[in-house]
Backbone as a printed PyTorch tensor [residue, N CA C, xyz], in Angstrom:
tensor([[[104.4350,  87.1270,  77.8760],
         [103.7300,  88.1960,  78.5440],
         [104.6720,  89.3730,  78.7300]],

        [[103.8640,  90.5900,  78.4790],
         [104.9000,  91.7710,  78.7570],
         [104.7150,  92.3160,  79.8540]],

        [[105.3270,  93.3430,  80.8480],
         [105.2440,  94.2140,  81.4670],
         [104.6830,  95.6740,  81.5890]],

        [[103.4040,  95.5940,  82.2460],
         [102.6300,  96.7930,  81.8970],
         [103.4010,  98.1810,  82.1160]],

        [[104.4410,  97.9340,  83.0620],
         [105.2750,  99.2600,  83.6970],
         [106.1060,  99.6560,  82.3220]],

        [[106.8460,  98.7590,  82.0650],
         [107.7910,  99.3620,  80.3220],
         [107.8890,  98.3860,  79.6100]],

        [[106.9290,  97.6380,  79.5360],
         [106.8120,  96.8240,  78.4020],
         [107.8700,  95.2070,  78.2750]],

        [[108.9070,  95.0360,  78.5070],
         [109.8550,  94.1570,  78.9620],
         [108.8630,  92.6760,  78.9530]],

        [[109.8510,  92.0150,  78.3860],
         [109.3790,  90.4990,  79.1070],
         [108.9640,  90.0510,  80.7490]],

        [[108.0500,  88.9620,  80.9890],
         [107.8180,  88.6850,  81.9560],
         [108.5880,  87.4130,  82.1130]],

        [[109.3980,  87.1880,  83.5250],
         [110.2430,  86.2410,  83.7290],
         [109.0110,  85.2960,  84.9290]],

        [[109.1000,  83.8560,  84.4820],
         [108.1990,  83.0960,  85.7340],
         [109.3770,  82.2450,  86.4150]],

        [[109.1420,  82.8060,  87.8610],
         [110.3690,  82.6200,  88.9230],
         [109.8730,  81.3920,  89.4880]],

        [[110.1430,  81.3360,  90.2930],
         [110.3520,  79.5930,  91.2270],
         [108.8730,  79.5440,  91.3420]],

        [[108.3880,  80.7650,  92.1090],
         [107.0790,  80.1980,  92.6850],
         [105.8360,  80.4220,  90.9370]],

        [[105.2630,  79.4660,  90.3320],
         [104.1870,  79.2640,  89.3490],
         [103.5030,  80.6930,  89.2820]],

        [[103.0200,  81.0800,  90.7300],
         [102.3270,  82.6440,  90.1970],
         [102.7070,  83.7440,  89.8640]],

        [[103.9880,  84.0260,  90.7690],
         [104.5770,  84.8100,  90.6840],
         [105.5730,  85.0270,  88.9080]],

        [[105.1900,  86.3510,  88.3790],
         [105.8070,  86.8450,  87.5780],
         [106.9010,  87.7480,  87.5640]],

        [[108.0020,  88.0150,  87.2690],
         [108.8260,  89.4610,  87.3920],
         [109.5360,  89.7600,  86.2410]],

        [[109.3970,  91.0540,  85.6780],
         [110.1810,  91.9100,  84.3450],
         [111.7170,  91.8060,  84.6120]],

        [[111.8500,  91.5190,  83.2340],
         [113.0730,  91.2740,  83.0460],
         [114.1590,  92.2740,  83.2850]],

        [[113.5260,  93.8390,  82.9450],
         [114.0280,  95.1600,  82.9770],
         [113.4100,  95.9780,  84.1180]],

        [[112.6840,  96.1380,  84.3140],
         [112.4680,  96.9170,  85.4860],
         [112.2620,  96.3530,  87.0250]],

        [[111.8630,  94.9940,  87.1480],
         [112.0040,  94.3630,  88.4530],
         [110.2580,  94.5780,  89.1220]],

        [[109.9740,  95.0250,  87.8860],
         [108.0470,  94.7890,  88.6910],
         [107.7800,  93.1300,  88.7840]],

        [[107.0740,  93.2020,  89.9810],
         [106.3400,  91.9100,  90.0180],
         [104.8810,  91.6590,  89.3940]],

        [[104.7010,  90.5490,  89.4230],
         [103.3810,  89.9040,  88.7840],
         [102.5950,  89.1430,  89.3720]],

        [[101.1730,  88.7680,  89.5800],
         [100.9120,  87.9180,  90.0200],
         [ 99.6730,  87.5530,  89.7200]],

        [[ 99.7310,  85.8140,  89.3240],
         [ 98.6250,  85.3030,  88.2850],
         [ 98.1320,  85.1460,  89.4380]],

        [[ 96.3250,  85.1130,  89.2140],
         [ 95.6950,  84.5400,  90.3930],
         [ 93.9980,  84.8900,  89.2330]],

        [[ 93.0180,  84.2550,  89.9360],
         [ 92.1570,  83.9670,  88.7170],
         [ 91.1810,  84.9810,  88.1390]],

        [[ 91.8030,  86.6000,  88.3670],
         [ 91.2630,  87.7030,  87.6000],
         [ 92.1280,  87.6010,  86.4470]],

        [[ 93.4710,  87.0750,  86.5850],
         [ 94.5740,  87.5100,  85.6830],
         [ 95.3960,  87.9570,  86.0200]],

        [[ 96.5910,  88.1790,  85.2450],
         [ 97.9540,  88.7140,  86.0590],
         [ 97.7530,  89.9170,  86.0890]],

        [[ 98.2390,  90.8050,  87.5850],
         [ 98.2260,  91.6590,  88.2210],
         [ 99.3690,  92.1540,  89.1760]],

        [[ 99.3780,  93.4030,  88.5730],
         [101.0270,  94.4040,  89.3180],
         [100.9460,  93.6990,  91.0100]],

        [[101.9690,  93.2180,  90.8370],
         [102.3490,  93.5660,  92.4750],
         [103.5530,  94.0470,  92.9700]],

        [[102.8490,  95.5960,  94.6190],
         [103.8370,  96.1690,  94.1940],
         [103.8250,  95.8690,  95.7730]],

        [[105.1990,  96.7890,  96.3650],
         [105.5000,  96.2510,  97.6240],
         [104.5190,  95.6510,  98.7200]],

        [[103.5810,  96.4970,  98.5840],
         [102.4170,  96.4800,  99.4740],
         [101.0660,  96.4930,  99.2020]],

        [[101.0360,  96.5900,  97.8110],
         [ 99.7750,  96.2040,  97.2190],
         [ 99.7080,  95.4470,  96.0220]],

        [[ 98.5330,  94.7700,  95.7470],
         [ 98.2880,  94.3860,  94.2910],
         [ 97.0780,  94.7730,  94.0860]],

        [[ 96.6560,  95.2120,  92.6890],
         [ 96.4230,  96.0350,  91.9980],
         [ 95.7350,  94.9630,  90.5910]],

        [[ 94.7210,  95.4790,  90.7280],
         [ 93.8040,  94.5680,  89.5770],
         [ 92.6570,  95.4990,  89.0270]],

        [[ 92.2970,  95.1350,  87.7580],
         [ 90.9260,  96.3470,  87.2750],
         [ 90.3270,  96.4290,  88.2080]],

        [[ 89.4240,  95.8020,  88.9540],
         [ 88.2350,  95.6470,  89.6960],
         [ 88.5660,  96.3590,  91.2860]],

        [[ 90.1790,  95.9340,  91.8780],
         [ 90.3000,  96.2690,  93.1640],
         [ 91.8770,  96.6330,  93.3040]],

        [[ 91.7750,  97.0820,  94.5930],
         [ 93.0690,  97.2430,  94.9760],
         [ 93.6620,  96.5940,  96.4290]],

        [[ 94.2280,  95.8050,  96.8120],
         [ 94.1910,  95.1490,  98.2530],
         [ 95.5050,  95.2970,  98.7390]],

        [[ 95.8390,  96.1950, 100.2710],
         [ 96.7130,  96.1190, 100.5480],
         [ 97.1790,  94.9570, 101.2200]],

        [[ 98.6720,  94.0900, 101.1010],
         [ 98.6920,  93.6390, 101.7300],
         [100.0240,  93.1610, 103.0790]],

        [[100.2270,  94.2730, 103.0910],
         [100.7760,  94.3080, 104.2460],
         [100.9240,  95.8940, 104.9560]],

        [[101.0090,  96.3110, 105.8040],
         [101.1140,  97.4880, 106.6800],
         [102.0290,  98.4450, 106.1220]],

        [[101.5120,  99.6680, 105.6140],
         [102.3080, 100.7130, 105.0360],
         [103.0410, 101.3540, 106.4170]],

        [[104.2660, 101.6300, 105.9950],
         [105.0520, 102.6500, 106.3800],
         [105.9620, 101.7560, 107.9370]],

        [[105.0890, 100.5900, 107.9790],
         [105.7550, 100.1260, 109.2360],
         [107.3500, 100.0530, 109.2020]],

        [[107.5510, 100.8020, 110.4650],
         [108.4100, 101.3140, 111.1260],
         [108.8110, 102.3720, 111.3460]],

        [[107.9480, 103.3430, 111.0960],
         [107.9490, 104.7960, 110.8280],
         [107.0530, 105.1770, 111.3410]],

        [[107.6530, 106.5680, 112.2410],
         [106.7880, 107.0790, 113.5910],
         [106.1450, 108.4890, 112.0880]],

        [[105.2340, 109.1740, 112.6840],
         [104.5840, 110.4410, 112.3320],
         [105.8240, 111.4670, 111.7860]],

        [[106.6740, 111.6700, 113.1500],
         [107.7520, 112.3620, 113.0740],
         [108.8540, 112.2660, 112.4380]],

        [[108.8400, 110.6670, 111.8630],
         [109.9040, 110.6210, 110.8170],
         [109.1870, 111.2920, 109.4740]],

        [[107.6130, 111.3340, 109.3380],
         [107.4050, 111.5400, 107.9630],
         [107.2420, 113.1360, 107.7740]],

        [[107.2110, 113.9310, 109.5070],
         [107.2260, 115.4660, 108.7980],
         [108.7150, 115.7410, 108.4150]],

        [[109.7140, 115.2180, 109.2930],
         [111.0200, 115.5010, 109.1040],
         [111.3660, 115.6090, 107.5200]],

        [[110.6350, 114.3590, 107.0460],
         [111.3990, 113.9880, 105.4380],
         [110.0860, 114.9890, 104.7710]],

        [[109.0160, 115.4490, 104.9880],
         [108.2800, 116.8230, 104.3220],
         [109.1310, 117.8440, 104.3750]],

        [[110.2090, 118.0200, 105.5810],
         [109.9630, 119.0500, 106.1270],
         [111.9870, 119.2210, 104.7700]],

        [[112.1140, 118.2380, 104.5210],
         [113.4090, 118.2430, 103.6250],
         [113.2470, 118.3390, 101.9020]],

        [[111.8210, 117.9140, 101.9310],
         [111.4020, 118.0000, 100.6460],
         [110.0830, 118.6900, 100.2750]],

        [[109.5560, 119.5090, 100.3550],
         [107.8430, 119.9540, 100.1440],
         [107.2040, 120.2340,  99.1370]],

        [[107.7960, 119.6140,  98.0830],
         [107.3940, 119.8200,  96.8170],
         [106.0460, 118.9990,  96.6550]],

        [[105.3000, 119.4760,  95.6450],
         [104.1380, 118.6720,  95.7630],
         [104.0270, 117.5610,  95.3100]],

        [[104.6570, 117.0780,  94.5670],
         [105.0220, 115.1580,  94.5560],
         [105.1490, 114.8270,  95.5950]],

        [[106.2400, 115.6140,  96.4600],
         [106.4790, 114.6810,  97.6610],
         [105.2810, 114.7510,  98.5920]],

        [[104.3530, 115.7200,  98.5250],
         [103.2200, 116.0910,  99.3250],
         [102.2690, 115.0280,  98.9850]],

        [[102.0320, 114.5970,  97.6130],
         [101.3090, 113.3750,  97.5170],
         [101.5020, 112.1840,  97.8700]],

        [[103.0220, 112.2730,  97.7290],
         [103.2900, 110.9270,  97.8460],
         [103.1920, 110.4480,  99.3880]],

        [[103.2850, 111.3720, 100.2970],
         [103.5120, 110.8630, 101.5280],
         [102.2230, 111.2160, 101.7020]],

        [[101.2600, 111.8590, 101.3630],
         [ 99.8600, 111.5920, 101.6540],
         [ 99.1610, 110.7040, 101.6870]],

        [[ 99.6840, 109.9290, 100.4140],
         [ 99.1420, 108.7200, 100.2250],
         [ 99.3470, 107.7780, 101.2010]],

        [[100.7780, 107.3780, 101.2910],
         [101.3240, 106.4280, 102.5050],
         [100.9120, 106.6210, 103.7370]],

        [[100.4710, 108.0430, 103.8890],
         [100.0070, 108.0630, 105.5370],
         [ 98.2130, 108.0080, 105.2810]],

        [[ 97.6540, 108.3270, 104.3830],
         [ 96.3020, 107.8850, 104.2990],
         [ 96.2780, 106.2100, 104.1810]],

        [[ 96.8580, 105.1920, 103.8850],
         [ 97.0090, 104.3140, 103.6990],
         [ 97.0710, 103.6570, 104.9930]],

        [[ 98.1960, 104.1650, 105.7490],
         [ 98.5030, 103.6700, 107.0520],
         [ 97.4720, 104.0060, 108.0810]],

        [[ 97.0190, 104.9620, 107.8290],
         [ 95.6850, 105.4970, 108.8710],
         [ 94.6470, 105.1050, 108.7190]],

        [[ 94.2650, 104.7300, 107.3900],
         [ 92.9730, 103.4880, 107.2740],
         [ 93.2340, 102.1520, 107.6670]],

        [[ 94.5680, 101.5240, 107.3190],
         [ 95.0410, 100.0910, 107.7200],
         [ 94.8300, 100.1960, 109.3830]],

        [[ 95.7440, 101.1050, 110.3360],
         [ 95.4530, 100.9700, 111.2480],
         [ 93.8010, 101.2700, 112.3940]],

        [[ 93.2790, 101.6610, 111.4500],
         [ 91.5320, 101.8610, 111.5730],
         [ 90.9660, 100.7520, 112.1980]],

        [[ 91.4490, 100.2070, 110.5190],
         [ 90.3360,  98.7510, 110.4210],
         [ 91.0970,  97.4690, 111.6360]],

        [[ 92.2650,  98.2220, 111.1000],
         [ 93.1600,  97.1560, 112.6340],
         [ 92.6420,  96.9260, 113.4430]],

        [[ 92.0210,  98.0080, 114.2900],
         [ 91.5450,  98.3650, 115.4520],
         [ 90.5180,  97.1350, 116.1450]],

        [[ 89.4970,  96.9480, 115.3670],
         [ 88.5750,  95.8080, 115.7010],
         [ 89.3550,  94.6840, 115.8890]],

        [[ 90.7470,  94.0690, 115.8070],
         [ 90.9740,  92.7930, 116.1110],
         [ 91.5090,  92.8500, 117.2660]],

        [[ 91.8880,  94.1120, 118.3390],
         [ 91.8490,  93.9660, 119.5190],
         [ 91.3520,  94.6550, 121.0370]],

        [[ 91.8630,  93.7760, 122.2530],
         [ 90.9020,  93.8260, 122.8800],
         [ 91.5570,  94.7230, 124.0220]],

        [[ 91.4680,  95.3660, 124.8440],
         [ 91.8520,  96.2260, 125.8650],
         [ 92.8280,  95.3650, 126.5020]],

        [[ 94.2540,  95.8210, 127.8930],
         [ 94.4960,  97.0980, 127.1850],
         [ 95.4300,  97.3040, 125.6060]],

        [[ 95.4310,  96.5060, 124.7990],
         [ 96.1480,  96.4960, 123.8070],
         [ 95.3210,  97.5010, 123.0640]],

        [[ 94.3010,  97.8990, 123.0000],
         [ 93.7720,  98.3250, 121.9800],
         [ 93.4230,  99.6920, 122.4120]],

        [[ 93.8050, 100.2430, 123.2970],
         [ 94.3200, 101.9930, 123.9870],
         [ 95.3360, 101.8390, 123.3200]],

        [[ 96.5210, 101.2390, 123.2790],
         [ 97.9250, 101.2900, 122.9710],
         [ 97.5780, 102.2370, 121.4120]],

        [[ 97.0950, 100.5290, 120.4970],
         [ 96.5670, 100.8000, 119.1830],
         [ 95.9200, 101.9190, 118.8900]],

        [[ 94.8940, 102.2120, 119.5320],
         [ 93.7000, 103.7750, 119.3490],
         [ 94.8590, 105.1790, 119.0890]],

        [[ 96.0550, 104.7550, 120.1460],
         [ 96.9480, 106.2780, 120.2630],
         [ 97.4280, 106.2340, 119.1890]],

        [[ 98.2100, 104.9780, 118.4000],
         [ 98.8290, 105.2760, 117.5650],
         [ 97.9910, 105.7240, 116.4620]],

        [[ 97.1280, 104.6680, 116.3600],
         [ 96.1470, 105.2270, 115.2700],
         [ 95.5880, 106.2210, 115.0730]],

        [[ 95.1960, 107.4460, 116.3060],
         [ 94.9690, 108.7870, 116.0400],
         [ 95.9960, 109.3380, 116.0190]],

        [[ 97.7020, 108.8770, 115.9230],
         [ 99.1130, 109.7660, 115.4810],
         [ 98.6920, 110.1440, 113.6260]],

        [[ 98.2360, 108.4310, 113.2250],
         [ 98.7250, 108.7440, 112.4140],
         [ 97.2500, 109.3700, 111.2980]],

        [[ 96.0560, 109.5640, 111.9580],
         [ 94.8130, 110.0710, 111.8790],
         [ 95.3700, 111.8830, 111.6760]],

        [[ 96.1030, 112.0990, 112.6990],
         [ 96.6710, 113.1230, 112.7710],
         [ 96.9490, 113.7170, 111.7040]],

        [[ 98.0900, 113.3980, 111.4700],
         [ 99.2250, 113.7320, 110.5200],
         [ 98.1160, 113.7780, 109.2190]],

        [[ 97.8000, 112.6730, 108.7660],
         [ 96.6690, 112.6640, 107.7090],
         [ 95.7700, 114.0970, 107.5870]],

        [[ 95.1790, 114.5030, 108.8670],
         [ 94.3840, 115.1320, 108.3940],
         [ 95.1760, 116.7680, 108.0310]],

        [[ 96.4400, 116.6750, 108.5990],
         [ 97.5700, 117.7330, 108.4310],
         [ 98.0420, 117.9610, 107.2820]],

        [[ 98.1730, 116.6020, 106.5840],
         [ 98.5430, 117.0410, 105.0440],
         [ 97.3510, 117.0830, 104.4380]],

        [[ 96.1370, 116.5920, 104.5870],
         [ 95.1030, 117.0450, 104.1000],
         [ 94.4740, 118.8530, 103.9110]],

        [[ 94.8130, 119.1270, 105.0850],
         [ 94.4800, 120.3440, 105.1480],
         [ 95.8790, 121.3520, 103.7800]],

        [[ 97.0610, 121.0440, 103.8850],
         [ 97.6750, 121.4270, 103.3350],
         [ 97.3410, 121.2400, 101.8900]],

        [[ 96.9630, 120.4560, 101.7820],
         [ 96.5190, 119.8600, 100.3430],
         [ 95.2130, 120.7750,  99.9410]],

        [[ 94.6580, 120.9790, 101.1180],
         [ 92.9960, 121.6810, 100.7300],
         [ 93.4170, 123.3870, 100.3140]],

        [[ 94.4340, 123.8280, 101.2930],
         [ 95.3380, 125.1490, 100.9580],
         [ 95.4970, 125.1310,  99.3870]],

        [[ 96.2320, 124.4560,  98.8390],
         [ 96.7540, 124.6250,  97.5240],
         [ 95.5690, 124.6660,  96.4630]],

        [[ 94.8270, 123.8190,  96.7670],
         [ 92.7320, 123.7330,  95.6300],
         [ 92.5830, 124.8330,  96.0780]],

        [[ 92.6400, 125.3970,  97.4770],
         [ 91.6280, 127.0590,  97.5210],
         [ 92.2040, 127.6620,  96.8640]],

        [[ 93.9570, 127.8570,  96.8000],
         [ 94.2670, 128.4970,  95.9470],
         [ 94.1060, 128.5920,  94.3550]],

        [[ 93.9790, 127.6460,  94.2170],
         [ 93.8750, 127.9010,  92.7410],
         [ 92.2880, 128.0040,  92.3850]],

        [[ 91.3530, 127.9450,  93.0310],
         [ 90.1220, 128.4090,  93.1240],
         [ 90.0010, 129.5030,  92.9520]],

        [[ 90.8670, 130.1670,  93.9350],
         [ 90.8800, 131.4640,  94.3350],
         [ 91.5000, 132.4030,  92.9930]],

        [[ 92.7210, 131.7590,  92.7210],
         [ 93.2160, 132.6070,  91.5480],
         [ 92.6360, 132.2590,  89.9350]],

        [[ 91.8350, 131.0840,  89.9780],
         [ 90.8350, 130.8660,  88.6470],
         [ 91.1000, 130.4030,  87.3330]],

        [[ 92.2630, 129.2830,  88.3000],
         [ 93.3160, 128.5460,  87.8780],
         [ 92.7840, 127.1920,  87.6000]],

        [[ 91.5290, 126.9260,  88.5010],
         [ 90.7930, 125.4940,  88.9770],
         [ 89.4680, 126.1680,  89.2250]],

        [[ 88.4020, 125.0760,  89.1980],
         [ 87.3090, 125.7260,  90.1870],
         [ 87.3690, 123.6700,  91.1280]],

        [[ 87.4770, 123.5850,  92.0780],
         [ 87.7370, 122.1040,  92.7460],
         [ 86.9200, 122.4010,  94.0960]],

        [[ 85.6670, 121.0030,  93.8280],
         [ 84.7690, 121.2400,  94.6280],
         [ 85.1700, 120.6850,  96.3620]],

        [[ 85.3180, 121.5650,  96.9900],
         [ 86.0490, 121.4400,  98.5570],
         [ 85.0560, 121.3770,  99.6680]],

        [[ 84.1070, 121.0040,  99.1580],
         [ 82.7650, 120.9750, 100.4860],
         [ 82.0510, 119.6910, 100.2320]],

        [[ 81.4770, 119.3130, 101.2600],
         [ 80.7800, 118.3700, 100.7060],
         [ 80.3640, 116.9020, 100.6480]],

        [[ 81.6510, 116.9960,  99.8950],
         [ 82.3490, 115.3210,  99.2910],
         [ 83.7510, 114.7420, 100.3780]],

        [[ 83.5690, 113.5150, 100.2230],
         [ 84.6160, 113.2650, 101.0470],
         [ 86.1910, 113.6540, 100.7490]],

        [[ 87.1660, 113.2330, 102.4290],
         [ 88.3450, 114.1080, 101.9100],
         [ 88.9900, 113.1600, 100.7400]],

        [[ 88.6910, 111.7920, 100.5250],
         [ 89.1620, 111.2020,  99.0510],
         [ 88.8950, 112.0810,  97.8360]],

        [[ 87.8330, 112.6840,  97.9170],
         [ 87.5170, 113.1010,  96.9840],
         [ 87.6130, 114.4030,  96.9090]],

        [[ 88.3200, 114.9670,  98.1510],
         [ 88.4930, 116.7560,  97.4140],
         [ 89.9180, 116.3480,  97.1600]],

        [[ 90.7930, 115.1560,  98.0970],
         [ 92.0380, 115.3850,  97.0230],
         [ 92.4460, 114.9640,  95.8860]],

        [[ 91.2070, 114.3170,  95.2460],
         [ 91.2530, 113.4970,  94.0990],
         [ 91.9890, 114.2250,  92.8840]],

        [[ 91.4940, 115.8900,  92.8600],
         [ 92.4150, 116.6130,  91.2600],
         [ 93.8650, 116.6680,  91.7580]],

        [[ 94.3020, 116.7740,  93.0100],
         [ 95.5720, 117.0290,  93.3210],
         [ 96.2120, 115.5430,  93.8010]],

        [[ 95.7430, 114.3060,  93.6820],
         [ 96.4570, 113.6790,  94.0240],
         [ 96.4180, 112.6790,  92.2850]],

        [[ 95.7510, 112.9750,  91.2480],
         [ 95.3580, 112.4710,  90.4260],
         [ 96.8990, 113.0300,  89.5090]],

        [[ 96.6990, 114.7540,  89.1910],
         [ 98.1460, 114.8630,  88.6380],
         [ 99.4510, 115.0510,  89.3100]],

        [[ 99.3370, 114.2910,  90.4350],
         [100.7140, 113.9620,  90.8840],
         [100.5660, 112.3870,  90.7310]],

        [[100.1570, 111.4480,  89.7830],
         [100.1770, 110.1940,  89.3920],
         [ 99.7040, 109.1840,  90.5220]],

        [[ 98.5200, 109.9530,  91.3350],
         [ 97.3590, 108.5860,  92.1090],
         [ 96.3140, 108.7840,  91.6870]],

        [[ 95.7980, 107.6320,  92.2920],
         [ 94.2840, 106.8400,  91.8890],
         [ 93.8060, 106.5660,  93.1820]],

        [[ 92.2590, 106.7130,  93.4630],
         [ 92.1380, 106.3480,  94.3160],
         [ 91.4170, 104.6890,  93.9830]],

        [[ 92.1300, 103.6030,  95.0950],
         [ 92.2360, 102.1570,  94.7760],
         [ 91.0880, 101.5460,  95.6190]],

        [[ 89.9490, 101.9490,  95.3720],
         [ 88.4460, 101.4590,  96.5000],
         [ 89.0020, 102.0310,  97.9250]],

        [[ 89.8170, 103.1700,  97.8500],
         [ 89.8930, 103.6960,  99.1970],
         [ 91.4750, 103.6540,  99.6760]],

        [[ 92.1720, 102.8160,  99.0840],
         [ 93.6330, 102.9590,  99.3500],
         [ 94.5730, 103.9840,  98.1040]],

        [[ 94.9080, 104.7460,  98.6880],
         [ 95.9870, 105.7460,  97.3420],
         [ 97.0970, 104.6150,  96.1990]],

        [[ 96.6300, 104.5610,  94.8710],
         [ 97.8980, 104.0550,  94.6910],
         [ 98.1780, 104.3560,  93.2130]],

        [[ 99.5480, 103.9560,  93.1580],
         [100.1170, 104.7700,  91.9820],
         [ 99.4720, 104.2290,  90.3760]],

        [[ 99.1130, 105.5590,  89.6530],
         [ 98.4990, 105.1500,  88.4200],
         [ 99.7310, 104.4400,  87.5750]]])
């Protein structure tokens, strides 16, 4: 088996499902769609995308404008869009597994990072008007959801949207 990332052999490690490239260090993992990327925090199959574990944990809001605020190029604008759209839906759905007062605690953080989301969103919506505006793009910004107005700008900075989680094409 090869490696969809650069092609490389697939190495089968201790555990039977688990796969990993010989050259680049992607993981694999057989399970009964077929083998499928797994990447830190997600795996990734035709049909779906499932996160599975908590993006960004350990990282406040303020660590992620700091590191915008060092890099603002628009890769980096996607990329941390993604991770904080990621983290702001994970901690969403979080929400229902608890019960007061733990789940005030949860609500605050979860509108930090609701926040921030809709902050680079808006920044993101800046750059489509612009090029609307200059007739560069025409990118439909009303409407449709915010997955989907950042879909041209998060598409050629190399995402996909994964049934709702950002992840790398």
């Amino acid at each position: 088996m090869k490696c969809g990332e650069c092609g490389s052999l697939l190495i089968l490690t201790d555990d039977p499902d688990i796969f990993i490239c010989e050259h680049c260090g992607s993981k694999y993992v057989n399970h009964s769609e077929g083998l499928c990327l797994l990447c830190k925090d997600i795996i990734v199959t035709k049909e779906m995308a499932v996160l599975c574990e908590e993006p960004l944990e350990g990282v406040t809001p303020s660590d992620i404008r700091q590191m915008l605020s060092r890099d603002n190029t628009e890769k980096m604008l996607a990329t941390i869009f993604a991770r904080v759209s990621n983290k702001a839906c994970w901690l969403g759905m979080d929400l229902d597994d608890y019960e007061e007062p733990e789940l005030s605690e949860k609500t605050v953080e979860s509108d930090e990072w609701w926040d921030l989301c809709f902050e680079l969103h808006d920044r993101i919506n800046v750059i489509l008007k612009e090029e609307n505006k200059t007739g560069k793009a025409n990118h439909i910004l009303e409407g449709i959801g915010l997955q989907d107005i950042a879909l041209p700008f998060m598409d050629r900075n190399g995402y996909k949207d994964g049934a709702g989680w950002w992840i790398k094409k």
